[in-house]
C-alpha positions as CSV (number, residue, x, y, z in Angstrom):
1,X,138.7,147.2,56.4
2,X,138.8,147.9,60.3
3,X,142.4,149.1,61.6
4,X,143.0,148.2,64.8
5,X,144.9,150.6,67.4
6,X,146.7,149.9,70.0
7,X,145.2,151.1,73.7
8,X,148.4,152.6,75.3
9,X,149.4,151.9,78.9
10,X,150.1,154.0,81.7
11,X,152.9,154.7,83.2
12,X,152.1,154.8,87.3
13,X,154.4,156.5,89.6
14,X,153.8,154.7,93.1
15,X,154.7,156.1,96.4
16,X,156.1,153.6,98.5
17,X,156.1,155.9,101.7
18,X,159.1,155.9,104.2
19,X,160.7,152.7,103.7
20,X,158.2,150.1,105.4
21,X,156.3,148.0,103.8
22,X,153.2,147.6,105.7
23,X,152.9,151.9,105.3
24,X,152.4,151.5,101.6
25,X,148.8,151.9,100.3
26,X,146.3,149.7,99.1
27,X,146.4,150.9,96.0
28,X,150.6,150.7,95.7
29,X,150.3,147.0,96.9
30,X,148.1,146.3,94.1
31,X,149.7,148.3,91.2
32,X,153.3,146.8,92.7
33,X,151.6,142.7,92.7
34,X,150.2,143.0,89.2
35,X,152.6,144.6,87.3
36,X,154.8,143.8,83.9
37,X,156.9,146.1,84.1
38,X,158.6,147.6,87.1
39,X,161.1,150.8,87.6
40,X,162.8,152.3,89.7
41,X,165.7,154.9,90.5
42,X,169.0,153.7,91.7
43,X,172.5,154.5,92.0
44,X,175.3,152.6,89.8
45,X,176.3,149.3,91.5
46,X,173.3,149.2,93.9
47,X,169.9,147.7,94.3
48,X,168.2,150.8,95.2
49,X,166.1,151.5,98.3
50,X,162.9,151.7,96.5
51,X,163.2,148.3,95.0
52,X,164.6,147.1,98.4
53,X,161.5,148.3,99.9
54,X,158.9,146.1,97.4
55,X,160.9,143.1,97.5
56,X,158.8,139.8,97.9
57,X,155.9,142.0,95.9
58,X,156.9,142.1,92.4
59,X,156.1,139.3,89.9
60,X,158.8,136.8,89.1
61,X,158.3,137.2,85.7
62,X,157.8,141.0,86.0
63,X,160.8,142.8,83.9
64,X,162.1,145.2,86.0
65,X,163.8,148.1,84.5
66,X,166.0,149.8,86.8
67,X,167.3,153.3,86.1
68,X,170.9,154.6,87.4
69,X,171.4,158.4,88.1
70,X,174.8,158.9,85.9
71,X,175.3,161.5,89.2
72,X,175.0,161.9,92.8
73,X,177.3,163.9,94.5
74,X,180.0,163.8,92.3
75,X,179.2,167.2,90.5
76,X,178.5,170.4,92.9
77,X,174.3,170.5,92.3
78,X,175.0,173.9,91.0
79,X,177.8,173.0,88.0
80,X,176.0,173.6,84.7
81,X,177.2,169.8,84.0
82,X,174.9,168.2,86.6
83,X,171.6,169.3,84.7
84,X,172.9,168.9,81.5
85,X,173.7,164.8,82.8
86,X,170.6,164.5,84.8
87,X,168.1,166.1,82.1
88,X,169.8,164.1,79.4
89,X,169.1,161.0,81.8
90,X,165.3,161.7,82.3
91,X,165.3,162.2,78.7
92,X,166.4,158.7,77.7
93,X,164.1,157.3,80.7
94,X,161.2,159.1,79.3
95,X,161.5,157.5,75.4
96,X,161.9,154.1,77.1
97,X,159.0,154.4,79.5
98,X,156.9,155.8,76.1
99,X,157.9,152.8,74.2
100,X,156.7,150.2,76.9
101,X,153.5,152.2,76.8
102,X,152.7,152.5,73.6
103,X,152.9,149.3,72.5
104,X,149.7,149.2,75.5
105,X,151.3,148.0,78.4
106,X,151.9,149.6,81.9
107,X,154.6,150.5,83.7
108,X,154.5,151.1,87.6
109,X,157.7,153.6,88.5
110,X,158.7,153.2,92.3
111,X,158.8,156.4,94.0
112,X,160.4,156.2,97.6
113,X,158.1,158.4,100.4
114,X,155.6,160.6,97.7
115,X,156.1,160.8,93.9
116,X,155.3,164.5,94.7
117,X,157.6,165.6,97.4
118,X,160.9,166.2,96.3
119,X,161.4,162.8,94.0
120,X,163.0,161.7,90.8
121,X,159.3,160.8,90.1
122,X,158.3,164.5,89.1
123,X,161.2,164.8,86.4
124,X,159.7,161.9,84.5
125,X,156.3,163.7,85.0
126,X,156.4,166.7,83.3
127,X,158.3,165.6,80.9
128,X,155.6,162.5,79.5
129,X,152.4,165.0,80.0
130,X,150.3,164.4,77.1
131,X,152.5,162.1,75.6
132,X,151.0,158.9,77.2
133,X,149.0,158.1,80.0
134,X,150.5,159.3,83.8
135,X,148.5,158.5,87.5
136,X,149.8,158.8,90.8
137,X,149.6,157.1,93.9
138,X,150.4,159.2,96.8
139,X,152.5,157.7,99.6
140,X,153.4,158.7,103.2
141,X,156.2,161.3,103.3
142,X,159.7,160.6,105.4
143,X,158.8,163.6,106.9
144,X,155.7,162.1,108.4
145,X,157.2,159.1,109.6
146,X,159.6,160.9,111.3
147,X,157.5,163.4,113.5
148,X,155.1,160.7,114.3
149,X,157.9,158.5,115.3
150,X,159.1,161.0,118.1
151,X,155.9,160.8,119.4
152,X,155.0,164.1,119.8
153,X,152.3,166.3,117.5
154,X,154.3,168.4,115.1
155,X,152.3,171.4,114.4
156,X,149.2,172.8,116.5
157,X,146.3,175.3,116.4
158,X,147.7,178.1,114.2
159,X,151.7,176.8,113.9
160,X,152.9,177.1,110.9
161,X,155.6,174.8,109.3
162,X,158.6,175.1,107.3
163,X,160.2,172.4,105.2
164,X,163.9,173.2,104.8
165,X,167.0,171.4,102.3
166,X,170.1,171.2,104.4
167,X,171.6,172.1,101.2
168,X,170.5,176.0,101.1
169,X,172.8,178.8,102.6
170,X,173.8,179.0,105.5
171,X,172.0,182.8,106.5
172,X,168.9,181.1,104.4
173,X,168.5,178.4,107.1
174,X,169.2,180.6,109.8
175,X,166.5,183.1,108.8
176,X,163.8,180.6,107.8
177,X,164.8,178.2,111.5
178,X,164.4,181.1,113.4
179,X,160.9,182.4,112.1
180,X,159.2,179.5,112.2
181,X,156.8,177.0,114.6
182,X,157.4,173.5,113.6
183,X,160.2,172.8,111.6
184,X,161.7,169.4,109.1
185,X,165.0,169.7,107.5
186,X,166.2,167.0,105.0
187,X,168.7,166.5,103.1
188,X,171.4,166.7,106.1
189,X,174.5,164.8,105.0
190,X,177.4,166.5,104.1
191,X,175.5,169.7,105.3
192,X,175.4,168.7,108.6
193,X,178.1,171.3,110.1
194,X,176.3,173.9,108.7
195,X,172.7,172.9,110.0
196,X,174.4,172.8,113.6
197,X,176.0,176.1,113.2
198,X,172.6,177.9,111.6
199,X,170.5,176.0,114.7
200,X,172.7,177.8,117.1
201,X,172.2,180.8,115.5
202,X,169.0,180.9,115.7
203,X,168.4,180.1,119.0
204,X,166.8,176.7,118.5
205,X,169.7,174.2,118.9
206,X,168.0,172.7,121.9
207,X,164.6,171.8,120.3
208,X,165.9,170.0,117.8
209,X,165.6,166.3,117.2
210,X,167.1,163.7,114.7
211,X,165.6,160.7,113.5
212,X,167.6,158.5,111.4
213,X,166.2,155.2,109.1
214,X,162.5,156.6,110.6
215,X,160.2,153.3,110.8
216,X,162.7,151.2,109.3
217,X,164.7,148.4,111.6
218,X,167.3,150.2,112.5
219,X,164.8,153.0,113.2
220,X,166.8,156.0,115.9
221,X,165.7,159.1,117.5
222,X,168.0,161.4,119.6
223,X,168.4,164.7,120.4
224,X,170.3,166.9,117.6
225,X,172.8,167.9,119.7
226,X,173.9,164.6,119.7
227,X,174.1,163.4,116.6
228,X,177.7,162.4,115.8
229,X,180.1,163.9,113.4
230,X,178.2,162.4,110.3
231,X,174.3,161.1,110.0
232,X,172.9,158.6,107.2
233,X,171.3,159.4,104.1
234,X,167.7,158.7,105.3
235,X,168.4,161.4,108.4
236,X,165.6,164.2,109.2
237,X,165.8,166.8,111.6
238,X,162.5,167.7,113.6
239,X,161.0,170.9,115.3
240,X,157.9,170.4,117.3
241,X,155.2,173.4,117.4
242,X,154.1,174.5,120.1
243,X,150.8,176.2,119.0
244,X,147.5,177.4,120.1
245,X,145.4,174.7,121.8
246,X,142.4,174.1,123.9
């Protein structure tokens, strides 16, 4: 007698790039038009930005299966509670996700800019390594979309570039701002006084740009130094290089 197994699915974590939908791959298009199962990350209450970004792509009879931090910024990043919650979460994500593939279908997971660049994506990642099928689709990072929407060349020749959280101490930005060519900071937010005050003292204040929503429609690029008293979520803060060229 011949047992039959089951073939199990994988689970694809998509990069959606920066927030427009005409920047997302091939490939993403494709996985995001023919899939059964769709997830993304959101917050409680919301429809999230990554499924925001897809809508008019997914299926109408895809089952979508969002999944809600239980924390944002409720909890200092650095309170023993706000792993605990947040590995507990990826934890209960990670058994459902298995359980849709082992029973052989896929699953395509949303990721907003690159699964690999600072995403929720990576925390499901590790964490279903050999127990069921994982692929990637890279995407275009915020980052990129932000220098290429000032309209200048971020890095040249020999300039080396430092990506920065807003979140790290204060003499840790200052150090790393002042020693390096090009320069992106994310994460801004509620960190914003602090960037301003670790620009100044590093001398670079006056190279700095912001671009806020970058190649979404309400898409804005100023100077730094005058950004208001508070700056979206999707905000990035820009240093061009000026490196060695012909």
């Amino acid at each position: 007698m011949k047992l039959w197994t089951i073939k199990p699915g994988t689970i694809h974590g998509v990069g959606l790039g920066p927030g427009s939908q005409d920047l997302m791959s091939v490939r993403a298009d494709r996985l995001i038009r023919g899939a059964s199962h769709v997830a993304y990350f959101r917050k409680k209450g919301r429809t999230g930005h990554a499924r925001s970004i897809v809508e008019g792509l997914v299926a109408c009879d895809a089952i979508e299966l969002p999944m809600e931090y239980p924390v944002t910024t409720e909890i200092p990043f650095d309170d023993p509670r706000y792993n605990e919650l947040l590995a507990a979460f990826y934890e209960r994500n990670v058994a459902r996700l298995t359980e849709i593939a082992d029973a052989g279908r896929d699953v395509v997971v949303l990721c907003e800019g690159d699964p690999f660049f600072y995403g929720s994506f990576m925390h499901l990642y590790t964490r279903l390594q050999g127990r069921v099928p994982v692929a990637v689709v890279p995407g275009i990072t915020g980052m990129s979309a932000a220098w290429t929407a000032t309209g200048r060349p971020v890095t040249w020749g020999d300039d080396i570039m430092t990506v920065l959280m807003g979140t790290l101490p204060e003499a840790t930005l200052v150090e790393r701002i002042a020693q390096t060519d090009a320069l992106v900071v994310m994460k801004i937010g509620r960190n914003l006084d602090k960037l301003r005050r670790a620009l100044a003292r590093a001398g670079r204040e006056e190279e700095a740009w912001l671009i806020e929503y970058a190649t979404m429609p309400q898409e804005r690029i100023l100077p730094f130094n005058e950004a208001g008293d508070s700056v979206p979520y999707f905000s990035i803060l820009v240093i061009h290089g000026h490196g060695r060229r012909p």
